[in-house]
N, C-alpha and C positions, 0 to 999 in steps of 0.2 A: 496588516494595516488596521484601523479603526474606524469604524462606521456607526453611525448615530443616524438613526430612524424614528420616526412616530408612527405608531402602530394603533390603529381606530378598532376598536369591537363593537356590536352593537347587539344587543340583545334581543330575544324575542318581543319584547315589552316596545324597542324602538329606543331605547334607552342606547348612550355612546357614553363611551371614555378612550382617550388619547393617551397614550405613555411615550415617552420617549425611552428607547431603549439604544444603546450603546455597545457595538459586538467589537471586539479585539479577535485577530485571529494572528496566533505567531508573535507573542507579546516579547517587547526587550529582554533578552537574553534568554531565549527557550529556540532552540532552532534544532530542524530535526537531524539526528544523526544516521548517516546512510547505510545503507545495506553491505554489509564485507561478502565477500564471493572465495571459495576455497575450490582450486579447479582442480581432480585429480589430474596426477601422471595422465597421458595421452600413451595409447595405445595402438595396434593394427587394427583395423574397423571389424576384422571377423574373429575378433578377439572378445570384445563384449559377450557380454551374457544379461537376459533378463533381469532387473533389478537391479544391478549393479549401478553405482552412482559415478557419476559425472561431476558433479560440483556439489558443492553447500554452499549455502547465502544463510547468513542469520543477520537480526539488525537490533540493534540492543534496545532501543526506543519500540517496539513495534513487531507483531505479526508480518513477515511475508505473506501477502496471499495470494499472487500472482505473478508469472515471469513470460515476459514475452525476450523477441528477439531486438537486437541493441534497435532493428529498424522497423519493430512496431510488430511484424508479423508474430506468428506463432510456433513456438518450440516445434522441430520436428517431430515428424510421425513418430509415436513409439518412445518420447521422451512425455516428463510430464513433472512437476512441483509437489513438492509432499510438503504441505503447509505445515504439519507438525516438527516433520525434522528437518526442513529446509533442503533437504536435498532432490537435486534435480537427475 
């Protein structure tokens, strides 16, 4: 959306000036494009080994730098985001 404000400053002297300033955020036809998710083959649980990846997320607009669970908590113990390669 678009927002239009006036913004006061006042200087040490006691001196003001008024601007009006105008923010866009998400202007027509810029909209963000979402994260893809690549889920490895699923496995026996005592199959895993250290390091080994679970998924990749990359998102072509934008750094990943965070993944929680679809319902807000936190990746399980022992999983974690590797913001550089996207892989979880």
């Amino acid at each position: 959306g678009t927002y239009t404000v006036d913004i006061t400053t006042t200087d040490a002297n006691g001196g003001t000036t008024t601007q009006t300033v105008t923010l866009v955020f998400d202007p027509a036809g810029v909209t963000d494009i979402e994260a893809v998710y690549v889920v490895d083959a699923a496995q026996a649980v005592d199959t895993y080994t250290a390091g080994e990846s679970l998924a990749a997320v990359s998102d072509a607009d934008g750094v990943i730098t965070s993944a929680v669970l679809a319902n807000g908590t936190s990746l399980p113990a022992g999983t974690s985001l590797d913001p550089v390669t996207g892989e979880i």
